[in-house]
C-alpha positions as CSV (number, residue, x, y, z in Angstrom):
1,X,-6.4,24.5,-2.5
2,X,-4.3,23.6,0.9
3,X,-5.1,20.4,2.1
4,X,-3.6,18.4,5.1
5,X,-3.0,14.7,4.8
6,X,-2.7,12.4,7.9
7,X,-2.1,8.8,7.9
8,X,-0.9,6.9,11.4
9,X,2.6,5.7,9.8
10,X,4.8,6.9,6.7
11,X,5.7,2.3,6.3
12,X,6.8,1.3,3.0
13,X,2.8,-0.3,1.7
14,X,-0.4,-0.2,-0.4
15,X,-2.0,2.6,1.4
16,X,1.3,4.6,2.1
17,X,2.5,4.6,-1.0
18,X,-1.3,5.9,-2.3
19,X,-1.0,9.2,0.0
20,X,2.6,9.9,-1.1
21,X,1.5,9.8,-4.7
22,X,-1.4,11.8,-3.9
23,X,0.5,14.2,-2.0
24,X,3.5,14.4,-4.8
25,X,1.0,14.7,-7.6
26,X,-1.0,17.9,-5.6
27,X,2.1,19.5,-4.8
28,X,4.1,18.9,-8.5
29,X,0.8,18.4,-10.8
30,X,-1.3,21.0,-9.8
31,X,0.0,23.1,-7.6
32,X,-2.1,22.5,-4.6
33,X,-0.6,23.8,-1.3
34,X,-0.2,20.2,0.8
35,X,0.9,19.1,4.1
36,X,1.4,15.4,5.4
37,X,1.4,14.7,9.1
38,X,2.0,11.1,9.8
39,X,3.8,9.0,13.1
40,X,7.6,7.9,12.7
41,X,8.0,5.4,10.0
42,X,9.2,2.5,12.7
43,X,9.4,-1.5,12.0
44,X,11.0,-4.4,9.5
45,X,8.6,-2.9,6.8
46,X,10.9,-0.1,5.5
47,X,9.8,3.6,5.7
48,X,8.7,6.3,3.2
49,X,9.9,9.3,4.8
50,X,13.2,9.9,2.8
51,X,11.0,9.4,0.1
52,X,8.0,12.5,1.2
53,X,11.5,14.6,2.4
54,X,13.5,14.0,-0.8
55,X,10.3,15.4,-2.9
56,X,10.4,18.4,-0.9
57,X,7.2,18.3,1.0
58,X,6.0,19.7,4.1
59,X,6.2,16.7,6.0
60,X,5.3,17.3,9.7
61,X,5.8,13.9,12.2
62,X,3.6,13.1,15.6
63,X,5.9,10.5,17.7
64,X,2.8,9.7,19.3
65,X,1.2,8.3,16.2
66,X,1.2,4.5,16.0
67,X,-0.4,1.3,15.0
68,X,-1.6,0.0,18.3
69,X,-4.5,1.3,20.0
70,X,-2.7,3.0,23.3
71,X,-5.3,5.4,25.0
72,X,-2.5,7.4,26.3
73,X,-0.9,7.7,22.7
74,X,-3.7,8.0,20.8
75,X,-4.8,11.1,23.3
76,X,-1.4,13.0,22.7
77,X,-2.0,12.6,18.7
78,X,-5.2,14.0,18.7
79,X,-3.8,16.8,20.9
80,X,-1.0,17.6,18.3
81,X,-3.3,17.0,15.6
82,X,-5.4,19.7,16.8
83,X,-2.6,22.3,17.2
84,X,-1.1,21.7,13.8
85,X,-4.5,22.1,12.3
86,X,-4.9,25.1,13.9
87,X,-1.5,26.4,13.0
88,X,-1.4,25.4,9.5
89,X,-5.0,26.1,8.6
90,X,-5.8,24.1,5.9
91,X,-9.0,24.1,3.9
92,X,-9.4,20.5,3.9
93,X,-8.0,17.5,5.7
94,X,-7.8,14.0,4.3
95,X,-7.2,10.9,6.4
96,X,-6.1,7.9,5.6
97,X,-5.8,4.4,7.3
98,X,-7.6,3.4,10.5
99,X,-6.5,4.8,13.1
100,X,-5.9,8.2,11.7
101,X,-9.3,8.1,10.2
102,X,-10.8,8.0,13.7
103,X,-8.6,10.8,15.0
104,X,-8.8,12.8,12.1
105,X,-12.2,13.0,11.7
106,X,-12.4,13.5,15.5
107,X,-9.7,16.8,15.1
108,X,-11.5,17.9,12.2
109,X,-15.1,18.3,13.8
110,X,-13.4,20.2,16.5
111,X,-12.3,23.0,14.3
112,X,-15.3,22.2,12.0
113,X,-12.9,21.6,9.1
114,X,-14.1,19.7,6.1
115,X,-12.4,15.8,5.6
116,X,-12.5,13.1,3.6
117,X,-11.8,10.0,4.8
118,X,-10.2,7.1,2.3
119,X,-11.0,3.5,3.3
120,X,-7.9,1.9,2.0
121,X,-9.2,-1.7,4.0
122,X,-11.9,-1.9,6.3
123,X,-10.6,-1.1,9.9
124,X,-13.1,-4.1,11.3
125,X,-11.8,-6.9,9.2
126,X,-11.0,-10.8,9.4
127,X,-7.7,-11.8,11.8
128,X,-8.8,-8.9,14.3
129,X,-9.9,-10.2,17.7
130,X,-13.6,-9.8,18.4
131,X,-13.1,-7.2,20.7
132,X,-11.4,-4.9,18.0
133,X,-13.5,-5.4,15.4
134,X,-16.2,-4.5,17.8
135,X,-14.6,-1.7,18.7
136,X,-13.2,-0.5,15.4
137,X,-16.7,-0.8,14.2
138,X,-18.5,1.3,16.8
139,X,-15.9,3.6,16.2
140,X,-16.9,4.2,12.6
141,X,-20.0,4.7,13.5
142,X,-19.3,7.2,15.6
143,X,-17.0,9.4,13.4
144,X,-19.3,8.3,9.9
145,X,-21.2,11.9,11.0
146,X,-17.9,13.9,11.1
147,X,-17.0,12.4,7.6
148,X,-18.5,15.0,4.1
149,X,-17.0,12.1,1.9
150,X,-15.8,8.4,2.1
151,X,-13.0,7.3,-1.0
152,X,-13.1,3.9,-0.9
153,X,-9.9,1.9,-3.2
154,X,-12.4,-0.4,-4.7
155,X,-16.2,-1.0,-4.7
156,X,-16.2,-3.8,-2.1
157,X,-15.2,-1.6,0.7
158,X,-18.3,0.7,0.2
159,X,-20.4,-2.1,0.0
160,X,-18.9,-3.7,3.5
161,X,-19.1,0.3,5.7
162,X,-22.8,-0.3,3.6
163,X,-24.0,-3.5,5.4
164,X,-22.5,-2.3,8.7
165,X,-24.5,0.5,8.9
166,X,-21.9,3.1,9.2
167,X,-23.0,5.8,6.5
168,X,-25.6,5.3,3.7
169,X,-24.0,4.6,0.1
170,X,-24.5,8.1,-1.7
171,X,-21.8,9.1,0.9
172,X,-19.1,6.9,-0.6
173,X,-16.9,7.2,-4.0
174,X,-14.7,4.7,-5.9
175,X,-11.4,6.0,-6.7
176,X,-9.1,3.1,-7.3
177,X,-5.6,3.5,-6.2
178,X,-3.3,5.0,-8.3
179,X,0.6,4.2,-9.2
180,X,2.7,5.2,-11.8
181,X,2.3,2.5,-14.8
182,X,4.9,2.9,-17.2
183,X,7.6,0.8,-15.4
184,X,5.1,-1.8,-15.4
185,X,4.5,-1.4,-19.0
186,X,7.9,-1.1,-20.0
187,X,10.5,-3.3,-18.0
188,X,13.0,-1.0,-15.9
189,X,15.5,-3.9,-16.9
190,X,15.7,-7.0,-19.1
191,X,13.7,-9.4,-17.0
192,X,16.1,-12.1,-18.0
193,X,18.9,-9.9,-15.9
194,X,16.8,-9.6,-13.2
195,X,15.9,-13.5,-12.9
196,X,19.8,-14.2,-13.6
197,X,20.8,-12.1,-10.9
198,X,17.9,-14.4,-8.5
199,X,19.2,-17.6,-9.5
200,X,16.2,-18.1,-11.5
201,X,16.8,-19.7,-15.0
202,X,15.3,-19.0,-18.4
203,X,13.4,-22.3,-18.0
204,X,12.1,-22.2,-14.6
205,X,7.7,-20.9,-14.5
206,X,8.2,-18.3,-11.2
207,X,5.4,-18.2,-9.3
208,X,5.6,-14.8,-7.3
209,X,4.1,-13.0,-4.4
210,X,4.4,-9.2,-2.9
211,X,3.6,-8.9,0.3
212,X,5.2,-8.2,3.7
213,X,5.9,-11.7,5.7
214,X,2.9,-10.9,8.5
215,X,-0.2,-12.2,9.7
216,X,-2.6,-11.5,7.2
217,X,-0.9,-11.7,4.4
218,X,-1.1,-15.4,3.6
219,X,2.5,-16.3,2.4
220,X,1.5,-19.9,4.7
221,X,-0.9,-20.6,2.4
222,X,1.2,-20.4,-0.8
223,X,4.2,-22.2,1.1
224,X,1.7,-25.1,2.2
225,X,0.1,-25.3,-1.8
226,X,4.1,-25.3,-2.9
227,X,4.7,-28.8,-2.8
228,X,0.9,-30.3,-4.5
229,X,2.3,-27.6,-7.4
230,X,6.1,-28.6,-7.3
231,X,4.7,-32.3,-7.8
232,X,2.5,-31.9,-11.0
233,X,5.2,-29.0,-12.2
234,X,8.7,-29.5,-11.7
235,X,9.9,-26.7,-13.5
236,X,8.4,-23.9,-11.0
237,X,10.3,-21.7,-8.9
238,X,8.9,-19.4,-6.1
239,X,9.9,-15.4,-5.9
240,X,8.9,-14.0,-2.3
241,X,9.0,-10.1,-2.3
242,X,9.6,-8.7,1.0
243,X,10.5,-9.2,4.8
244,X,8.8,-9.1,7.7
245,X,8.8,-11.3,11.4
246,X,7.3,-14.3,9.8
247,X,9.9,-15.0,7.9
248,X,12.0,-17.2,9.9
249,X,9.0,-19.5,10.2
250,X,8.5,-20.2,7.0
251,X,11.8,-20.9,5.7
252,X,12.2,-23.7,8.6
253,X,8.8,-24.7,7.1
254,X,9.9,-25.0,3.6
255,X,13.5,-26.4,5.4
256,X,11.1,-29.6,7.0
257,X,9.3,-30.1,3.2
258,X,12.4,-30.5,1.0
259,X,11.3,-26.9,-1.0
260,X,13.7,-24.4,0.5
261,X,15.9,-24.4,-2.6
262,X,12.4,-23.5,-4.8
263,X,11.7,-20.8,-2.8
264,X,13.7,-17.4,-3.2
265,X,13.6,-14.7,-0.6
266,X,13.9,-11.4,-2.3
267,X,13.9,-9.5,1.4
268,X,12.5,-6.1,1.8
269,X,13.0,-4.1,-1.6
270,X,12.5,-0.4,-2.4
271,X,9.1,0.3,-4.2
272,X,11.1,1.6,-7.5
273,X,12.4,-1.9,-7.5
274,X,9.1,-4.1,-7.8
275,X,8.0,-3.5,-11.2
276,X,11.0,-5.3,-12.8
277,X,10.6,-8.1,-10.0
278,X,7.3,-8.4,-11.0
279,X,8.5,-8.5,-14.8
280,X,10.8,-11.3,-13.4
281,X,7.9,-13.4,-12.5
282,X,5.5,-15.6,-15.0
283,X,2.5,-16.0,-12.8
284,X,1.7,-13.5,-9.6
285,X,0.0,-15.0,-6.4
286,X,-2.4,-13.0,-3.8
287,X,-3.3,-15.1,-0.6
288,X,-3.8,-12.0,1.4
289,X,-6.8,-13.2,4.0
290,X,-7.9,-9.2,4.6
291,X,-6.7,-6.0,1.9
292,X,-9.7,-3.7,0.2
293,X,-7.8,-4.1,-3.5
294,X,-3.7,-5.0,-3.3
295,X,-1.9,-2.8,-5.9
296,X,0.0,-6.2,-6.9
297,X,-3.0,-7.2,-8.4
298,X,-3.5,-4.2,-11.0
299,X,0.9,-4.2,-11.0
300,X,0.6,-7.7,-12.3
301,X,-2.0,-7.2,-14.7
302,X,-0.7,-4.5,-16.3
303,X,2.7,-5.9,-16.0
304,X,1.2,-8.7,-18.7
305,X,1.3,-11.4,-15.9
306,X,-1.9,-13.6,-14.7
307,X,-3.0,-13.6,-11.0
308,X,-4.5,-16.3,-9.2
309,X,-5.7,-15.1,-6.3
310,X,-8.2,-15.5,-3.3
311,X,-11.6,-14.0,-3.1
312,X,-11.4,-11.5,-0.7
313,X,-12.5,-7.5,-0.5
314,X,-11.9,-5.4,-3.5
315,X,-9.4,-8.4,-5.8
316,X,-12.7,-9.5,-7.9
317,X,-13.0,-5.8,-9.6
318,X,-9.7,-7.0,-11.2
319,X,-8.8,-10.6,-11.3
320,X,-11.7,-11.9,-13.8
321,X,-12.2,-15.3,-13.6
322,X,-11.7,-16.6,-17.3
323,X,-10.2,-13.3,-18.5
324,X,-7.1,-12.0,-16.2
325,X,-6.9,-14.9,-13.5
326,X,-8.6,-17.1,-11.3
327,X,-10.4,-16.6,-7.9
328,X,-10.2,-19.0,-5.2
329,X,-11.7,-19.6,-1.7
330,X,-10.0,-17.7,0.9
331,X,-7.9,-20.4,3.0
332,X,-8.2,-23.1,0.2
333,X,-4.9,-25.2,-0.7
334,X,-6.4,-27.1,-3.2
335,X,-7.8,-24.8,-5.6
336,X,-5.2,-22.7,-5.3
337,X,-2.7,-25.4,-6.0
338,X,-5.2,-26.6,-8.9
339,X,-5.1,-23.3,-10.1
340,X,-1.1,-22.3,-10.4
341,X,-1.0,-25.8,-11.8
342,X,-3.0,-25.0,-14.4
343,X,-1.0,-21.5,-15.7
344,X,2.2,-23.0,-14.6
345,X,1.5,-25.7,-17.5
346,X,0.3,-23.3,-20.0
347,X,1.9,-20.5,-21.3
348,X,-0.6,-19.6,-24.0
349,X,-3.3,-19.4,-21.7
350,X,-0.6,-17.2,-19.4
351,X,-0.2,-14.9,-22.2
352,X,-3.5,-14.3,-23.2
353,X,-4.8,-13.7,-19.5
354,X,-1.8,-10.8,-18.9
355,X,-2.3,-9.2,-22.0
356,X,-6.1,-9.3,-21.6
357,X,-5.4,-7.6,-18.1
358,X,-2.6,-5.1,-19.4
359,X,-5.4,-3.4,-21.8
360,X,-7.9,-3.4,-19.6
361,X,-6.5,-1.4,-16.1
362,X,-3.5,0.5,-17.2
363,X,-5.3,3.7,-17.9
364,X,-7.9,3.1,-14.8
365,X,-4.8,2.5,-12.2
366,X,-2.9,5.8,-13.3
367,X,-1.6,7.7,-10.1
368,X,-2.6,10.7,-12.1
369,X,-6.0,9.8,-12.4
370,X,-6.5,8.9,-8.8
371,X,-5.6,12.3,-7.9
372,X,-7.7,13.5,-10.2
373,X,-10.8,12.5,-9.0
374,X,-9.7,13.0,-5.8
375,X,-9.2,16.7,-6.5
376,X,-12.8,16.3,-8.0
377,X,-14.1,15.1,-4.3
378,X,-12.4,18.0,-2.6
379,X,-14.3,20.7,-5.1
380,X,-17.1,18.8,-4.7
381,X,-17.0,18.4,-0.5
382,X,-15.8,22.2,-0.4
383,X,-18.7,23.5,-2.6
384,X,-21.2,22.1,-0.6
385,X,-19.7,23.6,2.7
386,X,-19.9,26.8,0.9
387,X,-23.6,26.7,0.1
388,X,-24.4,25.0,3.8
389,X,-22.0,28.5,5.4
């Protein structure tokens, strides 16, 4: 099987890391023939492409192929697109993220080549301007007919392109998004280490969040519940993995509330390095405002740690109210301050919800049996071709 991967940027995150693992575990699992074509790695969020080049793969890059919508751009893509294709010839292509999807698809209809698309987070979502969404949404529409199978990372994200009208539901397949497990499982390092090395102390509760510092992503939210939980908990600390623009805005924040020294900044961190971060921490926190299912949440879990987070897209299929975590309103300070309280204050209940989540997702959330039922989709899309020929 040769299959072509394209995704707009190679950016250290959720849905990035997901094709790389996809890509590795094709090329060193089973042998698949596999080529990823993605735009130049560019920005504060760290880059994968030493990563995809270190592996050995056929990695191929479009300079043209960004984030922002740019008609002029976005032309030159698809017209490099299309001539790779062409040269290379694959039987499939897969596309990932939005703005690939809709070229993709667009390039693969041209030359009448099979693709799957994977919705990794709805490309018409809250935070967009109405305009975009708009937009992004007739888009989907448009492309749905060029698409033989939607992947979506969680439930939630079927049921959203569902209600929007954009393909019907026997078109779409769950395939939660894989990672490798076992550093999760088993701590890279003592976790006491780690949190030495932080500042942390063995008596401090950490409270932690990974996320990139930008819109979207919440960190606000967490830094404006800090001080209701810092009140009714003394002993908590904060542990903020990653870097991004915001950041300078919400140190001076925490600067003007008297909580700087609770909060500590890990910056931006290789992805090998989150698992024993995550060990570092005793609760983790997901105030994301838009993400189909963040990996921290399954990472967490199976990491033996509770997550509070808020209600949004795909987190529900994972954080169980009762059993792994709490769900709170999107936006909301005081449950989610209510909430951390409450695990910050008690450790059994702490315990039971991690171990509760540790059993329950490890084996779903293994990278190799994402791309296994990925590979499953391909047979499935490229038998059906054959018969239709």
């Amino acid at each position: 099987m040769h299959v072509v991967h394209y995704i707009t940027r190679l950016i250290v995150g959720g849905a990035q890391e997901n094709t790389l693992l996809t890509v590795e575990d094709q090329d060193q699992l089973f042998g698949d023939r596999v080529t990823l074509i993605t735009g130049p790695g560019l920005g504060p969020e760290g880059s994968l492409e030493d990563r995809a080049r270190h592996a050995g793969l056929d990695l191929r890059i479009i300079e043209a192929s960004q984030r922002s919508i740019h008609p002029w751009r976005d032309w030159k893509t698809y017209r490099e697109l299309v001539r790779l294709l062409k040269q290379i010839r694959p039987d499939l292509l897969h596309t990932h993220s939005s703005k690939a999807g809709i070229i993709g698809r667009v390039a693969a209809a041209r030359l009448n080549l099979p693709c799957v698309h994977t919705i990794h987070g709805a490309s018409f979502h809250v935070g967009q301007s109405q305009l975009a969404f708009k937009l992004y949404e007739w888009l989907e529409r448009r492309v749905a007919p060029m698409t033989d199978r939607f992947i979506s990372v969680c439930d939630a994200m079927t049921d959203q392109y569902v209600e929007a009208g954009i393909a019907a539901r026997n078109q779409f397949v769950t395939v939660y998004s894989g990672f490798d497990v076992e550093p999760f499982v088993h701590p890279p390092r003592p976790p006491a280490t780690v949190r030495a090395e932080l500042g942390l102390h063995p008596e401090d509760v950490v409270i932690g969040k990974v996320a990139r510092l930008f819109p979207l992503k919440g960190h606000e939210f967490l830094v404006r519940a800090a001080k209701s939980v810092i009140q009714r908990c003394p002993q908590v600390r904060f542990l903020l993995v990653g870097d991004g623009i915001l950041r300078p805005q919400f140190e001076a924040e925490l600067k003007a509330s008297g909580i700087r020294d609770r909060f500590v900044f890990a910056g931006l961190v290789p992805p090998s390095q989150v698992p024993e971060l995550i060990h570092a921490m005793d609760i983790v926190a997901h105030t994301s405002v838009w993400e189909g299912l963040a990996r921290v949440l399954p990472q967490g879990l199976i990491a033996g740690k509770p997550v509070v987070s808020y209600d949004i897209d795909g987190a529900g299929e994972v954080v169980i109210p009762g059993e792994t975590g709490y769900l709170v309103p999107p936006r909301s300070l005081n449950e989610l301050s209510n909430a951390l309280s409450e695990l910050v204050n008690s450790p059994d209940l702490r315990r039971r919800f991690g171990e509760t989540g540790r059993i329950r997702f490890t084996d779903q959330f293994r990278h190799q049996t994402m791309t296994r039922h990925i590979r499953e989709v391909y047979a499935d899309v490229l038998a059906r071709r054959q018969v239709l020929s």
